[in-house]
C-alpha positions in Angstrom: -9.7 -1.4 17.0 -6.1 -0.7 18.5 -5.9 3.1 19.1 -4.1 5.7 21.5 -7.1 6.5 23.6 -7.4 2.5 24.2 -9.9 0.4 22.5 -13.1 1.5 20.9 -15.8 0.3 19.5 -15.3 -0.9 16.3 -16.5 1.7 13.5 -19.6 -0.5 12.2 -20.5 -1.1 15.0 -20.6 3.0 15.8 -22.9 3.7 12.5 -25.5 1.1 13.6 -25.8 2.4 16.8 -26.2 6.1 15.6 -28.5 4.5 12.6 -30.7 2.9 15.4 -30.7 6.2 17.6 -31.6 7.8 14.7 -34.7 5.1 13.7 -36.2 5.7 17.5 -35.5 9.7 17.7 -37.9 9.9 14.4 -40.6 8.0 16.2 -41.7 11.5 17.7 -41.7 10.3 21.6 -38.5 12.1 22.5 -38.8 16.0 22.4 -36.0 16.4 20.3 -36.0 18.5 17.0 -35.8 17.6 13.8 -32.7 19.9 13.1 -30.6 17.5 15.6 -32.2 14.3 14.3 -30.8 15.9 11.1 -27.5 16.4 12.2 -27.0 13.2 14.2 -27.7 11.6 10.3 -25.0 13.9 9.2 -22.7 12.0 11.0 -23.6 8.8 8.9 -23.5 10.7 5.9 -20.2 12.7 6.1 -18.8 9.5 7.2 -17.8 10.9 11.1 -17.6 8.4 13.4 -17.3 9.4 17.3 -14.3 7.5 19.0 -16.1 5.4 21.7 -14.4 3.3 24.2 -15.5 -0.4 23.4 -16.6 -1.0 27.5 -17.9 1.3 30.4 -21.4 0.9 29.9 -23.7 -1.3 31.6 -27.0 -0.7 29.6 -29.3 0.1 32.5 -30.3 3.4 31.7 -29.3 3.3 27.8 -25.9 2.9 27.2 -25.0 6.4 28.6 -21.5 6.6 28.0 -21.5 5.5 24.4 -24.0 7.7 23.3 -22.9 10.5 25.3 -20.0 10.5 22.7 -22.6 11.3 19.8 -24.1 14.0 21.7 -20.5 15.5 21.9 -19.6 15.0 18.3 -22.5 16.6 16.9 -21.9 19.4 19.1 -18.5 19.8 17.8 -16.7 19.3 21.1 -12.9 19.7 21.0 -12.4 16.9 23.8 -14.1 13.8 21.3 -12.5 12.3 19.3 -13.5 10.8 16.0 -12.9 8.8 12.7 -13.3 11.4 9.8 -13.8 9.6 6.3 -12.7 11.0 3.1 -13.6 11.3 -0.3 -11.1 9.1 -1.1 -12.2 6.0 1.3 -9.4 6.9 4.2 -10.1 7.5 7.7 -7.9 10.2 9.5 -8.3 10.7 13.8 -9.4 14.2 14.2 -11.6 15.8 17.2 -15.0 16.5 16.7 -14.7 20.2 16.1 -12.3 19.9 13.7 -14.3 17.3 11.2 -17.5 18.8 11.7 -15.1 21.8 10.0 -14.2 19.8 7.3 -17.8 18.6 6.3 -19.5 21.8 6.2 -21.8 21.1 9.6 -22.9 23.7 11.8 -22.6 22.2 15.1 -25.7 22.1 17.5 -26.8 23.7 20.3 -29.2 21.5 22.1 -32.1 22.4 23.9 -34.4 21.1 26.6 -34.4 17.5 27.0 -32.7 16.8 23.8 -29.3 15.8 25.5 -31.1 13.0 27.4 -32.9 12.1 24.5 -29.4 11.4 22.9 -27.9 9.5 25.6 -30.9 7.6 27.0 -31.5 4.3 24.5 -30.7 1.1 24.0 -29.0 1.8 20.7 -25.9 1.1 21.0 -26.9 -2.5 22.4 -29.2 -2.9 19.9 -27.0 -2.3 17.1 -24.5 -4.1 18.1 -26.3 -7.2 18.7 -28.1 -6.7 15.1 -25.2 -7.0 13.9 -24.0 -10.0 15.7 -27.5 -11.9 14.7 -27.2 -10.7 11.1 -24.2 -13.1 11.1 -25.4 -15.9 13.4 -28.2 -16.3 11.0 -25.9 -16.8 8.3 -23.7 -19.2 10.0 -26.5 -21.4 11.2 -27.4 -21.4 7.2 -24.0 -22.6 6.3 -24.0 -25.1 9.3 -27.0 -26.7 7.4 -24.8 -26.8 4.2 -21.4 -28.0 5.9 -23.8 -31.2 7.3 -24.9 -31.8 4.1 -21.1 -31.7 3.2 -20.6 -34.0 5.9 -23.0 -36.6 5.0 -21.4 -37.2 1.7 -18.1 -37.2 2.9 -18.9 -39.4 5.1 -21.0 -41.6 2.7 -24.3 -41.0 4.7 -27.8 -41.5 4.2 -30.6 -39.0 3.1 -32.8 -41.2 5.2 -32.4 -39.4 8.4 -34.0 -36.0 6.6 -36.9 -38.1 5.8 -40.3 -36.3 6.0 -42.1 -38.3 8.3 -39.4 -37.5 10.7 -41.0 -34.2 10.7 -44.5 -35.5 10.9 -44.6 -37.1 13.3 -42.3 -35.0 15.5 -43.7 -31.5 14.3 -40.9 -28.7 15.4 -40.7 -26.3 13.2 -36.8 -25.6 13.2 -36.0 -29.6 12.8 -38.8 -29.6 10.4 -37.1 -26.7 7.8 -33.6 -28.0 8.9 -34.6 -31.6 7.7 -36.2 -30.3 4.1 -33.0 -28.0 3.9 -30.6 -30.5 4.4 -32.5 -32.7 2.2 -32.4 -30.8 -0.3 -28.9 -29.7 0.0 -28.7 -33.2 -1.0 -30.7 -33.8 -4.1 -28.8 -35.2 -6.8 -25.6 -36.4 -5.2 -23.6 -39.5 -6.0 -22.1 -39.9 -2.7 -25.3 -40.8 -0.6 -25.9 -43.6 0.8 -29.6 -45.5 -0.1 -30.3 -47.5 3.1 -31.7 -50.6 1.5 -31.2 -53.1 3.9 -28.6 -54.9 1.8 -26.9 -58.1 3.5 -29.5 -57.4 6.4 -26.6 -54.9 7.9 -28.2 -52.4 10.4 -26.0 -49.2 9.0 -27.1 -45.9 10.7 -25.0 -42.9 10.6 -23.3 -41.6 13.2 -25.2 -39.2 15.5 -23.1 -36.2 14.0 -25.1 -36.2 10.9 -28.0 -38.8 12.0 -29.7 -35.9 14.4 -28.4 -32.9 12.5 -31.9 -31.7 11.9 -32.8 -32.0 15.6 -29.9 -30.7 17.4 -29.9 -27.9 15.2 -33.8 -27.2 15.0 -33.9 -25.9 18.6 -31.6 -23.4 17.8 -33.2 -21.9 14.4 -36.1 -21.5 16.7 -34.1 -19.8 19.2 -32.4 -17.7 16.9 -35.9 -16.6 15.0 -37.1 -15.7 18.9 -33.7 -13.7 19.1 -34.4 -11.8 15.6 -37.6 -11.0 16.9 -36.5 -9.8 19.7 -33.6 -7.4 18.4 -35.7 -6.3 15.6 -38.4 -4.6 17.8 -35.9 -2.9 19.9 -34.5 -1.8 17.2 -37.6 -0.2 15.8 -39.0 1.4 19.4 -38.6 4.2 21.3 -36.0 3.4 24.2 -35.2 6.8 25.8 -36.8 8.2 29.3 -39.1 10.1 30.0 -41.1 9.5 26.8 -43.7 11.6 25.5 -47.3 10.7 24.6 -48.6 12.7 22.1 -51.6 12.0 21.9 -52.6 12.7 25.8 -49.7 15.2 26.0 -48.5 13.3 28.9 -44.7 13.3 29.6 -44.0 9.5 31.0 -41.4 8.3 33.4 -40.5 5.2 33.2 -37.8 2.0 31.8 -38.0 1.4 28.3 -34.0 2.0 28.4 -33.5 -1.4 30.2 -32.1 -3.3 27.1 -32.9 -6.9 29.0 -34.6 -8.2 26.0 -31.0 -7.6 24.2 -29.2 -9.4 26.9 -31.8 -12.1 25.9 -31.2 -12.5 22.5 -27.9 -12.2 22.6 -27.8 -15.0 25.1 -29.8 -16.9 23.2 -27.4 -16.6 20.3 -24.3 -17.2 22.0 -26.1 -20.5 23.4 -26.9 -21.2 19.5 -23.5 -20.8 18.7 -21.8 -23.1 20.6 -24.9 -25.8 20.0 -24.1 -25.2 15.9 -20.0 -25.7 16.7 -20.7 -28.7 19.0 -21.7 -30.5 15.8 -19.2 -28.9 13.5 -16.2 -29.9 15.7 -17.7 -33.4 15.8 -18.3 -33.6 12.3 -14.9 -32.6 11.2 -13.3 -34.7 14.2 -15.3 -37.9 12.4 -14.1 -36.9 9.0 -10.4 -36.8 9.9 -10.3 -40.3 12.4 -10.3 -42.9 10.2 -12.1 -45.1 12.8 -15.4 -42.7 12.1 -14.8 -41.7 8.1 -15.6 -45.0 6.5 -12.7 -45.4 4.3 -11.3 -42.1 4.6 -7.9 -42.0 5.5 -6.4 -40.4 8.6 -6.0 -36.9 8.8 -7.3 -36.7 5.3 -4.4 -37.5 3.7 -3.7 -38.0 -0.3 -0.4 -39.3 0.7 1.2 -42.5 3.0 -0.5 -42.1 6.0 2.3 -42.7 8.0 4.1 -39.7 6.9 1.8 -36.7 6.2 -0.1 -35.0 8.7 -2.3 -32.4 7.0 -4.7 -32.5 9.1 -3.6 -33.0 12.7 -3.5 -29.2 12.9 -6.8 -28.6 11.7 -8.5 -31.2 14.3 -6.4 -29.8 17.2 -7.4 -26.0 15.7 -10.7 -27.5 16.1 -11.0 -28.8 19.7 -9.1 -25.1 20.7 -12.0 -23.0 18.9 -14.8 -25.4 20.4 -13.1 -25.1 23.9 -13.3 -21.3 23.7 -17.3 -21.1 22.5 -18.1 -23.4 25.7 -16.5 -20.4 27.8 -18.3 -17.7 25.9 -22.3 -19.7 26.1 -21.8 -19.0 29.0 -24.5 -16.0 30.5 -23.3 -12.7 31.0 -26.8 -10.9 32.5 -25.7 -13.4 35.4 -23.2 -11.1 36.5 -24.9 -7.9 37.0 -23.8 -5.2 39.5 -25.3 -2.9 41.0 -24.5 0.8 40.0 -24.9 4.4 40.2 -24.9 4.6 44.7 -27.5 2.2 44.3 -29.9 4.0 41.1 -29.2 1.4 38.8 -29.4 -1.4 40.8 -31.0 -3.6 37.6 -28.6 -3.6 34.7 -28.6 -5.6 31.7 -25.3 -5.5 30.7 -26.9 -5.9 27.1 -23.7 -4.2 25.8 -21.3 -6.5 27.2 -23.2 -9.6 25.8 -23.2 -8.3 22.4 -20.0 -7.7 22.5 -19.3 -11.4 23.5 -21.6 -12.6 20.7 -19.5 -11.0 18.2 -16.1 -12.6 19.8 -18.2 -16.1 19.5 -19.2 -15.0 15.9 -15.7 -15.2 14.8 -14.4 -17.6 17.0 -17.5 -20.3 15.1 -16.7 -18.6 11.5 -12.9 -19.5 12.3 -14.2 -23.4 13.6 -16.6 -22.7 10.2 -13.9 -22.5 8.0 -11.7 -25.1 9.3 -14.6 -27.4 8.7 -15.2 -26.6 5.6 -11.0 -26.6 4.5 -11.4 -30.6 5.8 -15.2 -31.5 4.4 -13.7 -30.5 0.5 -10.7 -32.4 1.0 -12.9 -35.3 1.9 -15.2 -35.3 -0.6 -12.4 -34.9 -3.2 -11.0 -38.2 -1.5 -14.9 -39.9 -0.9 -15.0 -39.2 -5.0 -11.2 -40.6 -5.6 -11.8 -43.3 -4.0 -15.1 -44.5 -5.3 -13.6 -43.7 -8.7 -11.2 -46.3 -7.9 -13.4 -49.4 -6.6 -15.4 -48.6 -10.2 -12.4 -49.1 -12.2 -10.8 -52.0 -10.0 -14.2 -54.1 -9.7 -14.2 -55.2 -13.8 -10.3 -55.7 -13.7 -10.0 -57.6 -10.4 -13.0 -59.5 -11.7 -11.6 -60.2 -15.2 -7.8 -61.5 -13.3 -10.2 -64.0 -11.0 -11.3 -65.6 -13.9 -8.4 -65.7 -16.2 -6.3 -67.2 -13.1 -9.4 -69.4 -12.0 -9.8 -70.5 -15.6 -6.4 -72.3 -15.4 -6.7 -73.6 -12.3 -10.6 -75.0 -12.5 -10.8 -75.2 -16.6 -13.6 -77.6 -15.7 -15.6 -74.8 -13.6 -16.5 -72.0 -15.1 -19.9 -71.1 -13.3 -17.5 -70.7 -10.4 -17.0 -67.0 -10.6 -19.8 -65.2 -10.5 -21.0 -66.9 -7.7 -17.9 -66.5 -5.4 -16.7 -63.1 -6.9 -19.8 -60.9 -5.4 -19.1 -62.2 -1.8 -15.3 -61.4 -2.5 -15.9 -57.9 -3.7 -18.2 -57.2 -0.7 -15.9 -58.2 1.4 -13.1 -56.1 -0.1 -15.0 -53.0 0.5 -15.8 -53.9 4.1 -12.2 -54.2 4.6 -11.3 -51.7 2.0 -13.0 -48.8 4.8 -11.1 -50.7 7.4 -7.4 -50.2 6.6 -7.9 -46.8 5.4 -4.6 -45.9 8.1 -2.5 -48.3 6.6 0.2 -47.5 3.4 -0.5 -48.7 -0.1 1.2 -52.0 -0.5 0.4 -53.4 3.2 -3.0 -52.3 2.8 -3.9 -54.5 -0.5 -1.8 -57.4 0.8 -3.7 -57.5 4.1 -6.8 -57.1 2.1 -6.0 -59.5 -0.3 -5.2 -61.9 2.5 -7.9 -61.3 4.5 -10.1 -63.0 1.4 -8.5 -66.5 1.4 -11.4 -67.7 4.0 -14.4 -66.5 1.8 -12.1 -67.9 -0.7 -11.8 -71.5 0.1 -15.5 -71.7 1.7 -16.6 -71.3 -1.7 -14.0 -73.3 -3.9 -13.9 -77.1 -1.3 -15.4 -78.8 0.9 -13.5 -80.4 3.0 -9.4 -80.0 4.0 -7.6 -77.8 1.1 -4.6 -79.5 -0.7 -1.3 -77.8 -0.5 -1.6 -77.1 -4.7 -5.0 -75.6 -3.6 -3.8 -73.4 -1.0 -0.6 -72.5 -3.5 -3.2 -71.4 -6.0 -4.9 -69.0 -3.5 -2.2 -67.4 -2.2 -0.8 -66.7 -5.7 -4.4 -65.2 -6.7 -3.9 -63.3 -3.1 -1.0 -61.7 -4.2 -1.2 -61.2 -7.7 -4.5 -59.3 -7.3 -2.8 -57.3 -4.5 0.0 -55.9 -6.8 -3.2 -55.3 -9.4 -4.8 -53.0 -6.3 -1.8 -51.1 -5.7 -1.1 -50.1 -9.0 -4.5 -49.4 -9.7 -5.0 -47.1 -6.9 -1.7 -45.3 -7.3 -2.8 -44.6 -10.3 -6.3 -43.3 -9.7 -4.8 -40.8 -7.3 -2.3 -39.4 -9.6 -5.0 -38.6 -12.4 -7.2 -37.5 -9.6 -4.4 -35.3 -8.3 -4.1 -33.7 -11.8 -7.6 -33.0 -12.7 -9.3 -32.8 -8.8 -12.8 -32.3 -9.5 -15.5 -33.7 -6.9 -18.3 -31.3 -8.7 -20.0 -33.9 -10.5 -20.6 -36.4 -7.6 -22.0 -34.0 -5.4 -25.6 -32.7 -4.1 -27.1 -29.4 -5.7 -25.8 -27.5 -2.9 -22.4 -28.8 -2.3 -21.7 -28.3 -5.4 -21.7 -24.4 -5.4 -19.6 -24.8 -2.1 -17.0 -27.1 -3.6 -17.1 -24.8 -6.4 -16.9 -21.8 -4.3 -13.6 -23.2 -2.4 -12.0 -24.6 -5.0 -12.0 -22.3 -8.1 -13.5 -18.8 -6.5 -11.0 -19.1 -3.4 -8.3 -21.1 -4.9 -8.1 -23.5 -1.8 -7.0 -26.9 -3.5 -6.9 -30.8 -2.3 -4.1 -30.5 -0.2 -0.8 -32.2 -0.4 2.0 -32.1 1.4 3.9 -29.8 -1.4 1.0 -26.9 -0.9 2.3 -26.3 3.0 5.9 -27.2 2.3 8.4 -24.8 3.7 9.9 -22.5 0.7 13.6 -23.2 -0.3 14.9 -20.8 -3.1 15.8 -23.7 -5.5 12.1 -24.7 -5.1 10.6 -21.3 -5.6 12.7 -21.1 -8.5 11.2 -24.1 -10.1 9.0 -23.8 -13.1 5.5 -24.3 -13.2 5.9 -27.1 -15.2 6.1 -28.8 -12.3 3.2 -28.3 -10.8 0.0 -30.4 -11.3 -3.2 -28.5 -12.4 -5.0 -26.6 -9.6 -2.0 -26.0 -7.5 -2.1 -22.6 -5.7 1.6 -21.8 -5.3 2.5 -24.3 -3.1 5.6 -22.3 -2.3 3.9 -19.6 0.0 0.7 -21.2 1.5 0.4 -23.0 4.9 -2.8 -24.8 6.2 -3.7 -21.8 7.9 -3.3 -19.4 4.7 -5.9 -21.5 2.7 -8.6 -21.7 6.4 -7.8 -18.0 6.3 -8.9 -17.6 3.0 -12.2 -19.3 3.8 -12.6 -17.6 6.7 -12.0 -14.1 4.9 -14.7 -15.0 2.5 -17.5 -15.8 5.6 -16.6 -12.4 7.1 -16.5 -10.4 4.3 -20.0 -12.1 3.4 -18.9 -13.5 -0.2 -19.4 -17.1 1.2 -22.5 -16.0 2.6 -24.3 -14.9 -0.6 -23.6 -18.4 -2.1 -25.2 -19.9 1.0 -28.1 -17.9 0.7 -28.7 -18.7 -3.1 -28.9 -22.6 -2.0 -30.8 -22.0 0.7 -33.4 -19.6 -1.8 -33.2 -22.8 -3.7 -34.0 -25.1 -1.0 -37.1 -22.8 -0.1 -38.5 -23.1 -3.8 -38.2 -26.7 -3.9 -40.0 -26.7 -0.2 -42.9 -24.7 -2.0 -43.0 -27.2 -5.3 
């Protein structure tokens, strides 16, 4: 938070850390009275936040500094500054004197060893980092959900999720990944059933494939981490301490905040394991060499002259870049400090602070993911939509033109047409990169083989060959036309909802209606021109969202508003509630 006196700790970040100091001063090991307890939770409650400079502390003995800044604000010090909240939900920058003033607090006077049992605690650390696992946890949910996503884009299997994955490789993080993902799945038209068909090996890529296992390690990890913060959080972390049952006044290091440092590291690792596999995942959904059928870049349009998605993959690789630099440890670097005092420090501070930079740095990566993984299920749907309405009329065209070419050979079809079809789809996912009418033809053309293996023998005549090309490129204009088609009534009524898994379909929904991010096009990122801003909305197809004044970054900045403000995150909570009761049925 930008201010005149240089940066400071953001303000939530300043109420946990009070709230926590407050939580271990109540424990009774401190020597501090209740009255100043009392008035350090006046702080929270007339909404007066000290001012505290976001670095200078290395958490060796406490964090020192920062708390030092809630000793002076309670004591209504002229020299600290603070953020002084009003009734009406605006903060003004006042000193300490002066909104202590305003709230009706009598400042206090401290006493023996309550100033150092202010100061000396891992609070601040603590808090922080709760903070900054309260969100990890809920990004490693919506990982879960996005790979899930991801599979049915990508028409994956459930197979990989399979229980006896599980059994017979018993972690417990791949094992509640797996039945999450699994059942993130349940009901969705878009999976794949691995049924051996044609005796093709098809496995998915390892992107989705070992979801459960690259990401089990780090639920464990982040479950150890939770465990960790939440003790600190609830112990007493000053020095000396006092033992009240002995009366014994004890000197020694409960303010080392290492096992902070240790979650936190822990985390940050997490985080970048839990982007790896996003960035892959989207990078796979956008190549056309990796999407099965999708086409590059995700595009509704030619594929030679829309882009929609170049940015998102090269936004991508920049975010994943950054969260390999910020894995890396920061209780490495420790210093000593203090002539020598403080020669251990766990910088617990500092490596919060980092694990809230690679928080939003993965919920940015997060929500470019899941801008691309709707836009490919609404083309994964399209496009199944269209092989279900071209099968019967490409089917129906084979035999009226065979009819009049083999009148005496009508059990022709349906034993030739099944081994054309499958090998339309095969190339169908192949020349997803190319444009409309040079994809069908090449498609078209690439049949005549399986064509005239079925239909002779020996050498083709030329009438026969004549025949087969006319079939070839009559049945090509039939594909064009037919898929230009789908996409325009796909493009007016965009709706993936019904083909999708029990949890995707809350996301989709979530993205599409709640946030108003649509399948894009190139006219929702279109530079404005008056004349077009001018233009009715007549003109625009259902679900449009003001194409005039949205970029590809306004509609991944809505997402991402929606993770951080935690409105994305209640959804992902209620499928994963839901993926817990179906564990338990």
């Amino acid at each position: 938070m930008p201010s005149s006196r240089g940066e400071l700790l953001p303000e939530e970040w300043v109420r946990a850390s009070v709230l926590v100091r407050i939580n271990s001063l109540v424990a009774g090991h401190s020597g501090i009275r209740s009255v100043t307890v009392e008035s350090i939770a006046g702080l929270l409650n007339h909404s007066i936040s000290p001012m505290i400079p976001l670095r200078g502390s290395i958490s060796a003995s406490g964090d020192l500094s920062p708390l030092s800044y809630v000793a002076g604000t309670i004591q209504g010090k002229p020299t600290i500054g603070v953020h002084y909240g009003s009734e009406s939900g605006g903060y003004s920058e006042m000193n300490a004197e002066k909104a202590l003033g305003l709230a009706g607090v009598v400042p206090v006077t401290l006493t023996a060893k309550e100033g150092l049992a202010i100061v000396n605690g891992t609070a601040v650390s603590a808090g922080v980092a709760a903070l900054a696992l309260w969100e990890t946890h809920n990004l490693a949910v919506v990982s879960q959900l996005l790979t899930a996503m991801t599979v049915e884009a990508l028409a994956g299997t459930d197979e990989s999720f399979d229980t006896v994955f599980g059994r017979v490789r018993p972690h417990p993080g791949q094992t509640d990944c797996s039945d999450n993902i699994r059942h993130f799945l349940k009901g969705s038209k878009l999976v794949y059933k691995n049924d051996g068909h044609n005796d093709a090996l098809r496995q998915d890529r390892y992107s989705i494939r070992t979801a459960s296992q690259w990401l089990g390690p780090v639920l464990e990890d982040l479950l150890l981490a939770h465990q960790q913060v939440q003790i600190e959080i609830n112990s007493v972390t000053d020095n000396p301490i006092l033992d009240t049952d002995t009366c014994r006044v004890l000197h020694g290091g409960n303010f080392q905040a290492k096992a902070i440092t240790s979650a936190t590291e822990k985390a940050r690792q997490g985080i970048q394991t839990i982007g790896r596999m996003l960035f892959v995942q989207c990078t796979e959904m956008i190549n056309p060499t990796t999407s099965r059928g999708l086409p590059p870049n995700l595009t509704l349009e030619d594929p030679g002259s829309s882009f929609v998605m170049k940015a998102v993959d090269i936004l991508a690789a920049a975010l994943q870049s950054e969260l390999g630099f910020l894995a890396s440890p920061v209780g490495s670097h420790v210093q000593t400090a203090e002539m020598g005092n403080q020669s251990l420090n766990s910088l617990a501070l500092i490596s919060a602070r980092y694990t809230h930079t690679a928080v939003e740095v993965l919920a940015e990566l997060t929500a470019a993911h899941l801008f691309a993984v709707c836009q490919a299920l609404d083309i994964r749907v399209m496009n199944n939509l269209f092989l279900q309405i071209l099968k019967p009329q490409l089917l129906e065209r084979t035999k009226d033109l065979f009819s009049q070419h083999f009148p005496d050979r009508p059990c022709l079809i349906p034993s030739i047409f099944e081994d054309l079809w499958s090998a339309f789809l095969k190339r169908f996912d192949e020349t997803a990169n190319l444009g409309i009418e040079t994809r069908f033809a090449g498609i078209m053309d690439s049949l005549l083989p399986v064509m005239l293996r079925h239909i002779t023998e020996g050498p083709a005549s030329s009438s026969l060959i004549g025949f087969i090309k006319m079939w070839s490129s009559v049945c090509a204009i039939l594909c064009s036309r037919c898929f230009e088609l789908n996409r325009e009534l796909y493009i007016q009524h965009t709706d993936a909802h019904p083909y999708l898994g029990v949890a995707s379909k809350k996301i989709y929904k979530f993205v599409r209606e709640g946030l108003q991010v649509p399948c894009v096009r190139s006219v929702h990122i279109r530079t404005p021109h008056t004349e077009r801003s001018a233009a009715s909305s007549e003109d625009k197809h259902d679900g449009d969202c003001n194409p005039e004044s949205n970029s590809t970054g306004t509609y991944i900045g809505k997402i991402y508003d929606a993770l951080r403000d935690g409105r994305l995150y209640r959804t992902a909570m209620e499928c994963l509630r839901e993926a817990e009761h179906f564990g338990k049925g």
